[in-house]
C-alpha positions as CSV (number, residue, x, y, z in Angstrom):
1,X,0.0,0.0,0.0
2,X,3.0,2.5,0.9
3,X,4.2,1.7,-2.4
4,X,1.4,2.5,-4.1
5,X,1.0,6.1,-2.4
6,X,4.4,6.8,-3.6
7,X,3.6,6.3,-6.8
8,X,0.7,8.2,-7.3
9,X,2.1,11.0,-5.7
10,X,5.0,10.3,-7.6
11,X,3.0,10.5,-10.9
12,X,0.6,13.4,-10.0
13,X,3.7,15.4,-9.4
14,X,5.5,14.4,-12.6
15,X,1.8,15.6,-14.8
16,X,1.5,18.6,-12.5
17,X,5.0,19.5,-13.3
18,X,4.7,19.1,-17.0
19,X,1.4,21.0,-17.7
20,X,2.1,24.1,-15.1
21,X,4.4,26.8,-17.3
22,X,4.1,30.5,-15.3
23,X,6.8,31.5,-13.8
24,X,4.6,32.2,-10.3
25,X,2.5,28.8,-11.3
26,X,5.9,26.8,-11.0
27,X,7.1,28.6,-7.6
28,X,3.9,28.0,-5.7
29,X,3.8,24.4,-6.8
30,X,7.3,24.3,-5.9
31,X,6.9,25.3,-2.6
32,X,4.0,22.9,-2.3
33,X,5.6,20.3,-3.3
34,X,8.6,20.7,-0.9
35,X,6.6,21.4,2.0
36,X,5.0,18.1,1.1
37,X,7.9,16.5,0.8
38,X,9.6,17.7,4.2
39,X,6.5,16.3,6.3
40,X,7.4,13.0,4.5
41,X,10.4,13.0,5.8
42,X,9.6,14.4,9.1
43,X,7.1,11.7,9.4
44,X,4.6,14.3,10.6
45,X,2.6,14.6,7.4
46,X,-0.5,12.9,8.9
47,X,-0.5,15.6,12.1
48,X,0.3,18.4,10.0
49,X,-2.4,18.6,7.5
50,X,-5.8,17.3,7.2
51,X,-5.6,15.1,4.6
52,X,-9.6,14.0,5.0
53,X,-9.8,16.4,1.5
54,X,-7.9,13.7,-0.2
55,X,-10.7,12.2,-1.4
56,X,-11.6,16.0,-3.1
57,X,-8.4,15.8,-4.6
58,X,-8.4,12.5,-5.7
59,X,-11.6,12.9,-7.5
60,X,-10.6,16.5,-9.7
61,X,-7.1,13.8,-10.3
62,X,-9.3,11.3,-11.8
63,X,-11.4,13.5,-13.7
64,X,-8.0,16.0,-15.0
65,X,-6.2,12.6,-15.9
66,X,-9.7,11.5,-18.0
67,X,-9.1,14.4,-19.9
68,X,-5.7,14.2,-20.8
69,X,-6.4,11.1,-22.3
70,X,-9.3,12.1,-24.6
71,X,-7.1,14.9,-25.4
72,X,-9.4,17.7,-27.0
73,X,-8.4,21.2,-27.6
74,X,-11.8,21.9,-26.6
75,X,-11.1,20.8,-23.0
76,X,-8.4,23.1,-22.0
77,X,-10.5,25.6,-20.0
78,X,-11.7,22.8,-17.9
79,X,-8.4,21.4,-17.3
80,X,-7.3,24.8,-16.1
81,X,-10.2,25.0,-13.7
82,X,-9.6,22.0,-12.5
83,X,-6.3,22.8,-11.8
84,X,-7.8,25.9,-9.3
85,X,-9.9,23.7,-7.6
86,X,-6.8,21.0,-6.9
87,X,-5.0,24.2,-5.6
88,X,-8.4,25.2,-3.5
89,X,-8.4,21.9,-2.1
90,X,-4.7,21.8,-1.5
91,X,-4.2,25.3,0.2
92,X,-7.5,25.9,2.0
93,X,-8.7,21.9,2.6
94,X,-5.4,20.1,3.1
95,X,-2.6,22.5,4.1
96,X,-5.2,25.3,5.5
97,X,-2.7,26.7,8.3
98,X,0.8,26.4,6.4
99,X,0.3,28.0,3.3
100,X,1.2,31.6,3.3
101,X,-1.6,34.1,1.6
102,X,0.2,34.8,-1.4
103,X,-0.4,31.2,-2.3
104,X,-4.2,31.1,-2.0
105,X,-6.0,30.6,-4.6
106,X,-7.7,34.3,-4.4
107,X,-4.3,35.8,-4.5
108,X,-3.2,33.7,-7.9
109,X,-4.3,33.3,-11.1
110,X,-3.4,29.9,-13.3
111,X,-2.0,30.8,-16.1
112,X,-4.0,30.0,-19.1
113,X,-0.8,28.9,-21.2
114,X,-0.4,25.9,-19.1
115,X,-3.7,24.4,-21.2
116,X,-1.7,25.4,-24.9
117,X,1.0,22.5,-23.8
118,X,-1.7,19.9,-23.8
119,X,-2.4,20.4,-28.0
């Protein structure tokens, strides 16, 4: 089962990676990422969030990976919008106290150039 986890975050990070381009888009998944990653390592990551969203984010992961495979131009908006509402879930649901405010999603716009690498 650990295994498993790995490897879907593993993967989510690798297509989140790919399809985010903005400078600012790149930093604050950056810093998500890393934070992330250091309650791994700490072995705190279960007291340090509330990962009861994960379900939330599971289901927009699902639904964003669905549409990467039909790949249609037509789809790009909704990828882009369901890329705010993984953030949403991630900084307000998930990570609510250790995100700064400059990272909420009220405070950043996705760019829309991240959908024009999927075509």
């Amino acid at each position: 089962m650990y295994s498993a986890v790995c490897e879907c975050y593993a993967s989510f990070r690798n297509i989140v990676n790919f399809l985010v381009h903005g400078k600012r888009e790149k930093e604050v998944i950056e810093y998500i990422f890393s934070e992330v990653d250091k309650h791994i390592e700490e072995d705190d990551l279960l007291s340090e969030y509330k990962l009861n969203a994960l379900p939330n984010l599971y289901e927009l992961f699902v639904r964003l990976v669905k549409y990467l495979l039909d790949n249609k131009p037509e789809d790009r908006d909704q990828i882009v919008i369901l890329f705010q509402d993984m953030l949403e879930v991630v900084t307000r649901d998930i990570m609510e106290d250790h995100v700064s405010k400059d990272i909420k999603p009220e405070n950043l716009l996705l760019d829309h150039e991240m959908s024009q690498r999927l075509y």
